[in-house]
N, CA, C and O atoms as a CHARMM CRD file, in Angstrom:
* protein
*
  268
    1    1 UNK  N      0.84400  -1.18000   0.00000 PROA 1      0.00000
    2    1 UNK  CA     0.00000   0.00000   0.00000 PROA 1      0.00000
    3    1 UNK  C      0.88900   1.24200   0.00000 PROA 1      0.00000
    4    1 UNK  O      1.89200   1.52500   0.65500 PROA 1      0.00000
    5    2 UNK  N      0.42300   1.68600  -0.63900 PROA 2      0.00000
    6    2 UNK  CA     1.29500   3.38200  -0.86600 PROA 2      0.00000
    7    2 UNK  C      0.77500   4.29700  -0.04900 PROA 2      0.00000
    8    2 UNK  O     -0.40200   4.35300   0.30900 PROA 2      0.00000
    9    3 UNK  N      1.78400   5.13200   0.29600 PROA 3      0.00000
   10    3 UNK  CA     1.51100   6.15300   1.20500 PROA 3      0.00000
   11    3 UNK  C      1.54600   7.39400   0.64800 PROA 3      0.00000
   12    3 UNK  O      1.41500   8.41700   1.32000 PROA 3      0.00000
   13    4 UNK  N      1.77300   7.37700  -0.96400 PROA 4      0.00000
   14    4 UNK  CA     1.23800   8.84500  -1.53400 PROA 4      0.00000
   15    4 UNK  C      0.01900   9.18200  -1.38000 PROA 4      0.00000
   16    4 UNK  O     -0.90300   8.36600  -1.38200 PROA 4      0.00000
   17    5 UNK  N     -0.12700  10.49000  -1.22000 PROA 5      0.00000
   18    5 UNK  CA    -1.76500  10.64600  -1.27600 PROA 5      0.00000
   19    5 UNK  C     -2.00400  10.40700  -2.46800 PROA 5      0.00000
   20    5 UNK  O     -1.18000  10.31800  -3.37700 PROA 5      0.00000
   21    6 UNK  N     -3.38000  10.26700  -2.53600 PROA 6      0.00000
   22    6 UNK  CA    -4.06000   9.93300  -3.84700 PROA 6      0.00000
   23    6 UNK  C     -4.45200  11.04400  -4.52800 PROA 6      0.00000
   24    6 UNK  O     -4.42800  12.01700  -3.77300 PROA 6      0.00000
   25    7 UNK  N     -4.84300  11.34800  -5.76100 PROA 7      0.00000
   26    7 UNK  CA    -5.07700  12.27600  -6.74900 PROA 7      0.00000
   27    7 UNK  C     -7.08700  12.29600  -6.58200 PROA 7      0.00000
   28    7 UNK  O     -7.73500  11.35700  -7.04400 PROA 7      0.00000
   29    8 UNK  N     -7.50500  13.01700  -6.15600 PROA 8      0.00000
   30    8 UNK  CA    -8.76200  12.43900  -6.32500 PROA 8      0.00000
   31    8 UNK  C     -9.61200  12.39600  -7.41900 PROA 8      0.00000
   32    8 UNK  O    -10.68300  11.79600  -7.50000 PROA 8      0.00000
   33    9 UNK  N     -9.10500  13.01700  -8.18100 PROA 9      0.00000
   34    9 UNK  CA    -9.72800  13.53000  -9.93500 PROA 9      0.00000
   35    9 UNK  C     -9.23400  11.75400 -10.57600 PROA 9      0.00000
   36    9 UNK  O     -9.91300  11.30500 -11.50000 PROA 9      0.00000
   37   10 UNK  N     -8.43400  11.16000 -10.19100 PROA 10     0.00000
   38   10 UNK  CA    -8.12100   9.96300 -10.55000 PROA 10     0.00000
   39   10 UNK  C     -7.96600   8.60100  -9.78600 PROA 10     0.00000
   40   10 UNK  O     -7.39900   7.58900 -10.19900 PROA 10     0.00000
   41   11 UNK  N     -8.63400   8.80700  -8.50600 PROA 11     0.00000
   42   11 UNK  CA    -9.14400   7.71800  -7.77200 PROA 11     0.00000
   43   11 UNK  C     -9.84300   7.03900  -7.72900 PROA 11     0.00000
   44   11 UNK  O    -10.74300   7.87600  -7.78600 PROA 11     0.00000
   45   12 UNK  N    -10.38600   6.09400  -7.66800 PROA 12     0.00000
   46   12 UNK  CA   -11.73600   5.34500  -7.45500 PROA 12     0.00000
   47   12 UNK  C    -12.35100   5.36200  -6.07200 PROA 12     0.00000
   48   12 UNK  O    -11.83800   5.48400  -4.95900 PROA 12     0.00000
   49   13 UNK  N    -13.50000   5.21700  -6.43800 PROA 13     0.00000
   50   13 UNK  CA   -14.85900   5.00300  -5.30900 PROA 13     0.00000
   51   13 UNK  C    -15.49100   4.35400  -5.94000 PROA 13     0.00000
   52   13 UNK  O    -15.42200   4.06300  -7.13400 PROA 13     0.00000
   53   14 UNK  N    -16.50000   3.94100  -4.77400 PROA 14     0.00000
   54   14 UNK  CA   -17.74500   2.90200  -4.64100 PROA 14     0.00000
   55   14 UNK  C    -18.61500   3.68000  -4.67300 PROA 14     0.00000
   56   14 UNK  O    -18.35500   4.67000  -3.99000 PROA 14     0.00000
   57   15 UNK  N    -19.71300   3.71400  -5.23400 PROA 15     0.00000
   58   15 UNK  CA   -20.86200   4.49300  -5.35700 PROA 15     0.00000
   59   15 UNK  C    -21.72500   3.81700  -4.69900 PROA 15     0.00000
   60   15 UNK  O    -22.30300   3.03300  -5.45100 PROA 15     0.00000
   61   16 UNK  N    -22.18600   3.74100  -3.31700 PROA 16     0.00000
   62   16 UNK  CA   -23.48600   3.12800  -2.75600 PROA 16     0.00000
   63   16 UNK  C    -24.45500   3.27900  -3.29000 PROA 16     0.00000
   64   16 UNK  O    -25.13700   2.40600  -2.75400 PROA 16     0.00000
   65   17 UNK  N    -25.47200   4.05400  -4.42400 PROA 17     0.00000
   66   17 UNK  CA   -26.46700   3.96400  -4.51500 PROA 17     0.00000
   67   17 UNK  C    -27.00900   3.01200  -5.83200 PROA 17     0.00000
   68   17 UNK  O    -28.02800   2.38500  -6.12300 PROA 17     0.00000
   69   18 UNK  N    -25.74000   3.29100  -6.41000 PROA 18     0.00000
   70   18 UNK  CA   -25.71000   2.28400  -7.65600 PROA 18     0.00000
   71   18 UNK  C    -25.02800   1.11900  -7.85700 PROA 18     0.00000
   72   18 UNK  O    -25.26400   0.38000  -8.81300 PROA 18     0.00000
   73   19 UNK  N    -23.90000   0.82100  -6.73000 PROA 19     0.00000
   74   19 UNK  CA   -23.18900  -0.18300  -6.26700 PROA 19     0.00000
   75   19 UNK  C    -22.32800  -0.30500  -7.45300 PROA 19     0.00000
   76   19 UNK  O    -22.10600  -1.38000  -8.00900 PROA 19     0.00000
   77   20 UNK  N    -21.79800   0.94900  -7.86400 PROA 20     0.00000
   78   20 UNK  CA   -20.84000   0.50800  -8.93700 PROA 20     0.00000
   79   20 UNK  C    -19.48800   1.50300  -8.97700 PROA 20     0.00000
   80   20 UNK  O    -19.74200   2.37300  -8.14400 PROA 20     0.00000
   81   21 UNK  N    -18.26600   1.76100  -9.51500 PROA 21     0.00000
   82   21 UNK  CA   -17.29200   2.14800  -9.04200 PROA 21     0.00000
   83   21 UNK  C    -16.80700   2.96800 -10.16800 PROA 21     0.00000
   84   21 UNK  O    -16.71800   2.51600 -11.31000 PROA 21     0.00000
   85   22 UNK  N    -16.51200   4.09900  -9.86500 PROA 22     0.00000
   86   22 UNK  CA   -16.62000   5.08200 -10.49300 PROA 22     0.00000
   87   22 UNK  C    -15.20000   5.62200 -10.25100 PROA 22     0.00000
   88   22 UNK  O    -14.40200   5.30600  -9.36900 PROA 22     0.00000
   89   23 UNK  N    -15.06600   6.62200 -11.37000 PROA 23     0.00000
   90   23 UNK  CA   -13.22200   6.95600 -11.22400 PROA 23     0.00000
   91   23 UNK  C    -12.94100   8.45200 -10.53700 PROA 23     0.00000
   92   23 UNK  O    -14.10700   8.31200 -10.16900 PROA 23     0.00000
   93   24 UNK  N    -12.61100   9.48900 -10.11300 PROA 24     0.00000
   94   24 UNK  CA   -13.12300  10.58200  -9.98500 PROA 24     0.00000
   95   24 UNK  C    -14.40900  11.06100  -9.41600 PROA 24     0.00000
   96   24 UNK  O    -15.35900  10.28400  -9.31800 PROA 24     0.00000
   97   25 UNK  N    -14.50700  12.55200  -8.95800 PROA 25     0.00000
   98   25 UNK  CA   -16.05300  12.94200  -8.78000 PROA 25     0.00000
   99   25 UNK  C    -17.42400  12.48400  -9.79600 PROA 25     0.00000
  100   25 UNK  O    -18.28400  13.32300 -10.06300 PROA 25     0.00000
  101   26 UNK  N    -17.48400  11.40300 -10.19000 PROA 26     0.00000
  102   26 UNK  CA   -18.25200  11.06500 -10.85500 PROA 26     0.00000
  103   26 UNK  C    -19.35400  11.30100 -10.22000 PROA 26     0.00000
  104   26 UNK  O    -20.04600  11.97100 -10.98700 PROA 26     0.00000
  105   27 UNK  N    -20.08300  11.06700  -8.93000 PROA 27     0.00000
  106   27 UNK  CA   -21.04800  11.44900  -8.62500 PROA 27     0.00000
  107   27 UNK  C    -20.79400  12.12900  -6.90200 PROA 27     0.00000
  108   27 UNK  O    -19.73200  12.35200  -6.32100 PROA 27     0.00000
  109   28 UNK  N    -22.52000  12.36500  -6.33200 PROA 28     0.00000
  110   28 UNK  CA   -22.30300  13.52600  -5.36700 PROA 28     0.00000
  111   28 UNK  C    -21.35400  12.69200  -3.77600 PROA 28     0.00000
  112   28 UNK  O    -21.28600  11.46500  -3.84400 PROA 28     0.00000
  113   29 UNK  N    -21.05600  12.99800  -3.18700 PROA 29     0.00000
  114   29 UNK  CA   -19.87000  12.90200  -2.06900 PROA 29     0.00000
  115   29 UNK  C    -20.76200  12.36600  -1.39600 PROA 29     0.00000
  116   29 UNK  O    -20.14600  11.47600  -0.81000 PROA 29     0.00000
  117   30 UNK  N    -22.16800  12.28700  -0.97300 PROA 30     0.00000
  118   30 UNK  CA   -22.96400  11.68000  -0.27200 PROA 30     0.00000
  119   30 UNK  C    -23.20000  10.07400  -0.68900 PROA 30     0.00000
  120   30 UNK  O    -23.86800   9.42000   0.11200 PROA 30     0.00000
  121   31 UNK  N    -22.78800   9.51100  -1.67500 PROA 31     0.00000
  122   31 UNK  CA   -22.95100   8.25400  -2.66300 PROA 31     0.00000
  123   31 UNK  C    -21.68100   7.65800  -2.93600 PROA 31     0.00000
  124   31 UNK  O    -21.59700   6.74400  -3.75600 PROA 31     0.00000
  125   32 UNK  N    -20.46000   8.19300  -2.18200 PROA 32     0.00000
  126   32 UNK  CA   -19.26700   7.82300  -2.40000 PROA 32     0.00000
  127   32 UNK  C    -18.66500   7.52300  -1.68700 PROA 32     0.00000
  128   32 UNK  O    -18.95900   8.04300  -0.61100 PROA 32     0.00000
  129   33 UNK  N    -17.35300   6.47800  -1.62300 PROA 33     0.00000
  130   33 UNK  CA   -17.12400   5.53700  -0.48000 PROA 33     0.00000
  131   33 UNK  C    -15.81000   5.72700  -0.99800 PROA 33     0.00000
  132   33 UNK  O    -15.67800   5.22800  -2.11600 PROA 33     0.00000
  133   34 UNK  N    -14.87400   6.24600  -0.57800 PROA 34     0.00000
  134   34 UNK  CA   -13.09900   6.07500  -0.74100 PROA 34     0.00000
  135   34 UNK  C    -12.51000   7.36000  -0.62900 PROA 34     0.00000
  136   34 UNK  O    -12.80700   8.08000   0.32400 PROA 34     0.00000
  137   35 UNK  N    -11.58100   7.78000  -1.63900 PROA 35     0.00000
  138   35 UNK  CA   -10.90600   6.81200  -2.29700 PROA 35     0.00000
  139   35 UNK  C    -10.03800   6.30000  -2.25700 PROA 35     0.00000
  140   35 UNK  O     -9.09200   6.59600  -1.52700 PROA 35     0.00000
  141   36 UNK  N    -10.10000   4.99200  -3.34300 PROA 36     0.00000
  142   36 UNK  CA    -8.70600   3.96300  -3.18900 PROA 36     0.00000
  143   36 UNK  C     -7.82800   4.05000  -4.49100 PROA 36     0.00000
  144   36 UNK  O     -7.92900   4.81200  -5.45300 PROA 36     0.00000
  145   37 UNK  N     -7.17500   3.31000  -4.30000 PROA 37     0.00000
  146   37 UNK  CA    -6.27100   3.77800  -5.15500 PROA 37     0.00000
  147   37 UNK  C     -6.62900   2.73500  -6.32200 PROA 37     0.00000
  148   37 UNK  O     -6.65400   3.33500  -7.39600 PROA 37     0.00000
  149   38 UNK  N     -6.87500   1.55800  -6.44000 PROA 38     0.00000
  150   38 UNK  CA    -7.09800   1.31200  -7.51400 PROA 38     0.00000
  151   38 UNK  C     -8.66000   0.25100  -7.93200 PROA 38     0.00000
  152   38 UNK  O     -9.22700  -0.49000  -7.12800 PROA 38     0.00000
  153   39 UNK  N     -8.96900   0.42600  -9.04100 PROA 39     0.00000
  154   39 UNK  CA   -10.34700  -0.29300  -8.93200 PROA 39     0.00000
  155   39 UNK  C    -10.67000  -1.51500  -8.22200 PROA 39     0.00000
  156   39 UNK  O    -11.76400  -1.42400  -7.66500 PROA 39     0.00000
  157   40 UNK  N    -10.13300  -2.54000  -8.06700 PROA 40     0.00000
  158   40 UNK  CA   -10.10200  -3.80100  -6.88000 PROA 40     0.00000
  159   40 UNK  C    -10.26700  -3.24800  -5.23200 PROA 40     0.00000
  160   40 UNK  O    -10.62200  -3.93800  -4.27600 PROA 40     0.00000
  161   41 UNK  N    -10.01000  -2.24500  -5.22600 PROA 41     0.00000
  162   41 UNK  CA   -10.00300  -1.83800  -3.97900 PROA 41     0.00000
  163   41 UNK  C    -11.35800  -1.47200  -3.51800 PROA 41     0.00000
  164   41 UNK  O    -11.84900  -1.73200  -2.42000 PROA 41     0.00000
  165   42 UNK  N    -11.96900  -0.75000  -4.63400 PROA 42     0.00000
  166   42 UNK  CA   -12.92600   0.02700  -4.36500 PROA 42     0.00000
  167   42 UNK  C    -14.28200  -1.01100  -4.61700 PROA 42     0.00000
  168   42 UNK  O    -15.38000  -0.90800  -4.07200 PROA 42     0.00000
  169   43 UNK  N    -13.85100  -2.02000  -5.60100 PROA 43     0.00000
  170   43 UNK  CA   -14.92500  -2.73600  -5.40200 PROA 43     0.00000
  171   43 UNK  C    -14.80600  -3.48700  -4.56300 PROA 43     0.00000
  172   43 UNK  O    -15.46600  -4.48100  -4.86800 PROA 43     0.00000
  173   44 UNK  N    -14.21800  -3.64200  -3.41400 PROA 44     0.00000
  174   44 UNK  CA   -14.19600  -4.48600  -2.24100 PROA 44     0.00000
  175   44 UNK  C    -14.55400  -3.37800  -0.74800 PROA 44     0.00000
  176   44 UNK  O    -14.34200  -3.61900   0.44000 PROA 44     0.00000
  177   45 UNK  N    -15.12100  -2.21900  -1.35300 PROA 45     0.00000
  178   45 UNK  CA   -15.34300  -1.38800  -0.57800 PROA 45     0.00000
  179   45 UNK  C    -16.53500  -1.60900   0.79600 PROA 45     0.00000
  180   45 UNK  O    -16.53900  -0.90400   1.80500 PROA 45     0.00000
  181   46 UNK  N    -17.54400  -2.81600   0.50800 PROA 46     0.00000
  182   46 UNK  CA   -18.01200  -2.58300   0.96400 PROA 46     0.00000
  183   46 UNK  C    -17.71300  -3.78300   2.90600 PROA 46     0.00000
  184   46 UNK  O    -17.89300  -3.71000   4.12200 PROA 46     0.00000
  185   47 UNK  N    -17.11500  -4.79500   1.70000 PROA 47     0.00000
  186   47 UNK  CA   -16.50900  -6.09600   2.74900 PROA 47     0.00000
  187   47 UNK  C    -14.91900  -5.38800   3.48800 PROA 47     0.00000
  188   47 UNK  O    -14.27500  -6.20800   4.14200 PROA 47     0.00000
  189   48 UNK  N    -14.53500  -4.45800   3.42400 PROA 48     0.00000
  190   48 UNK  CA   -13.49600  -3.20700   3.71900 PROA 48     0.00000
  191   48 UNK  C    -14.13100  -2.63300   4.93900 PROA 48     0.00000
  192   48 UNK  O    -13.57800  -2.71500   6.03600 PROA 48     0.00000
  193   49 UNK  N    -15.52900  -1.92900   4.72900 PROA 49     0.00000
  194   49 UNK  CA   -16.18500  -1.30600   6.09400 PROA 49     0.00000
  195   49 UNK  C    -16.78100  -2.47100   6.98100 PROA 49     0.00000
  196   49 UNK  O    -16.95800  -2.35300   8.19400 PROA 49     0.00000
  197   50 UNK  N    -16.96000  -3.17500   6.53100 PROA 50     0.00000
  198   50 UNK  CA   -17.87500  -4.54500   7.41100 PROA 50     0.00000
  199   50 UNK  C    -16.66700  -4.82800   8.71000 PROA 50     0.00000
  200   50 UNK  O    -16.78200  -4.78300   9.93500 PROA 50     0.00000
  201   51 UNK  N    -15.14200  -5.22200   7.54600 PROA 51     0.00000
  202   51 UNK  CA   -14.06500  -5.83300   8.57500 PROA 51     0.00000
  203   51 UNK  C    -13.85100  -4.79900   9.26200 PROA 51     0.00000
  204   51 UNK  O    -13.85200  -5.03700  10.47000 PROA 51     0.00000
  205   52 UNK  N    -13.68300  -3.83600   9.01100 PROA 52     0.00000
  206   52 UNK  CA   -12.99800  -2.49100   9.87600 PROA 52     0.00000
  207   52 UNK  C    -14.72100  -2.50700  10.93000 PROA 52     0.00000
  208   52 UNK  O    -14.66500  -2.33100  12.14800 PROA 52     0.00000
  209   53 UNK  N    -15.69000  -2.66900  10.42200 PROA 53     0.00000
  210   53 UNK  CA   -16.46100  -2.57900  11.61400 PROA 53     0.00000
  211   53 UNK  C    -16.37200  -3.35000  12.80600 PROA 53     0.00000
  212   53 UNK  O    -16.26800  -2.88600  13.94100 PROA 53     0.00000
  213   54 UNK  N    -16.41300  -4.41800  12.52500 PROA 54     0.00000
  214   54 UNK  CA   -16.06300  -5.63500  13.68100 PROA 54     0.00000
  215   54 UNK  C    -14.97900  -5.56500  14.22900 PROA 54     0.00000
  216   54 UNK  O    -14.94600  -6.02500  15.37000 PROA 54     0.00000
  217   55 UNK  N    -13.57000  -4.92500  13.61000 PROA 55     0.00000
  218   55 UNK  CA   -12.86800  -4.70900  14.41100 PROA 55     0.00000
  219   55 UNK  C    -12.66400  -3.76000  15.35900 PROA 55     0.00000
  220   55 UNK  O    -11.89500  -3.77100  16.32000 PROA 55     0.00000
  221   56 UNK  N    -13.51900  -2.84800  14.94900 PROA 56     0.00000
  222   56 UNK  CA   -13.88400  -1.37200  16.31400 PROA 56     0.00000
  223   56 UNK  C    -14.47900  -2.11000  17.20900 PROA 56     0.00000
  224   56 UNK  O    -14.14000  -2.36700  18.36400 PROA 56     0.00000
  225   57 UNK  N    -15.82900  -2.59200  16.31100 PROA 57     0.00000
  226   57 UNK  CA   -16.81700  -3.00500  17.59700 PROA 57     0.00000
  227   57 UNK  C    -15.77500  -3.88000  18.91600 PROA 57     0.00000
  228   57 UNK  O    -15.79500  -3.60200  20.11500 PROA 57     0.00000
  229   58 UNK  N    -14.99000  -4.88000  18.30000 PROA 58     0.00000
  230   58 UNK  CA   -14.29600  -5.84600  19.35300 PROA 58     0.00000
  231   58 UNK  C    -13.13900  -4.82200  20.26700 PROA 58     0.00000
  232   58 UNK  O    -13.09600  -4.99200  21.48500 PROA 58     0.00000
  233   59 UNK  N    -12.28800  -3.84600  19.66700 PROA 59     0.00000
  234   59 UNK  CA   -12.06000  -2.88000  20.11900 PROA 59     0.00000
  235   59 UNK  C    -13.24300  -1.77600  21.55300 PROA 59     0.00000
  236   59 UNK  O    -13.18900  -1.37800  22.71600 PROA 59     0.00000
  237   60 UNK  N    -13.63000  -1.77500  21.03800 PROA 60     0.00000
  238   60 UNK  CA   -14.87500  -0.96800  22.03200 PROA 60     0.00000
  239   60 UNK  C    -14.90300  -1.95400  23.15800 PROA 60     0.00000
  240   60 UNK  O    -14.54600  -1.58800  24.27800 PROA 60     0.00000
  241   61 UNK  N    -15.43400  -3.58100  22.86700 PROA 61     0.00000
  242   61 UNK  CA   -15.51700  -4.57900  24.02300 PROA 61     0.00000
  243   61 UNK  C    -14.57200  -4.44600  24.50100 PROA 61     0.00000
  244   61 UNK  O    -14.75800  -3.71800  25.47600 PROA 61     0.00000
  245   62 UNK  N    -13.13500  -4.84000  24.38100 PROA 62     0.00000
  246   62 UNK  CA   -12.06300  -4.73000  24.80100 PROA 62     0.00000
  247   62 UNK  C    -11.97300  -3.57100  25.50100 PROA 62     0.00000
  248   62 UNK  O    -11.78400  -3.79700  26.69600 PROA 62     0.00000
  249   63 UNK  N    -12.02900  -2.54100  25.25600 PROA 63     0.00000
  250   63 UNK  CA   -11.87400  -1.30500  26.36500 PROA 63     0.00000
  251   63 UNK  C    -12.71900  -1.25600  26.97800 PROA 63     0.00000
  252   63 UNK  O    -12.51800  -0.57800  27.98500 PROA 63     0.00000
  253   64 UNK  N    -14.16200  -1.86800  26.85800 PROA 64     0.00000
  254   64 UNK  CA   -15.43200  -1.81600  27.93000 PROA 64     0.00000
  255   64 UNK  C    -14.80900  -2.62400  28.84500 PROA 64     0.00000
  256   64 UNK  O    -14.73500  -2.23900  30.01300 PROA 64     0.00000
  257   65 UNK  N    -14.25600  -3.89300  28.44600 PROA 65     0.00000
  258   65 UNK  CA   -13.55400  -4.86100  29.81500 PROA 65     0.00000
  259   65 UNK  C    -12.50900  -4.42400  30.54200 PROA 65     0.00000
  260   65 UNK  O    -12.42500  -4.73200  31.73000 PROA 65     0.00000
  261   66 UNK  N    -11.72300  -3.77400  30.02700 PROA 66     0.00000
  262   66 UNK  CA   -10.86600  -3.04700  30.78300 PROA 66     0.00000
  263   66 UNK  C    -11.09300  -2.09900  31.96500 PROA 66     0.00000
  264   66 UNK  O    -10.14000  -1.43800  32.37800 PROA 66     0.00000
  265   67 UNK  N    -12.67200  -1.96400  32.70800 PROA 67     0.00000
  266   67 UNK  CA   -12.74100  -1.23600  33.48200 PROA 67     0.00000
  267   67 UNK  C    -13.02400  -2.09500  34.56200 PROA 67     0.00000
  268   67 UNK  O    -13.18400  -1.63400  35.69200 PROA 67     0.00000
């Protein structure tokens, strides 16, 4: 993974409303999910927030037990 920032005029996103992945501001910022750097990424955008969710959530438990 690269640590340049990304160009956003030439990034990809996930478009939630149409579930399809788009290159640039293609559509409005409210419908857009990234960006990543390259199209594989973005279509895995959505199994991307799921894992990162479960791992907060278990995070959160973990510091709830800690008291």
């Amino acid at each position: 993974m690269s640590t340049e920032p990304l160009d956003p005029e030439r990034a990809y996103y996930y478009n939630t409303r149409t579930g399809e992945v788009e290159q640039g501001y293609a559509s409005s910022w409210s419908d857009r999910m990234g960006p990543y750097a390259t199209r594989a990424e973005a279509e895995s955008a959505l199994a991307l927030a799921a894992q990162r969710n479960k791992q907060w959530e278990q995070a959160d438990r973990d510091w709830d037990d800690d008291d």
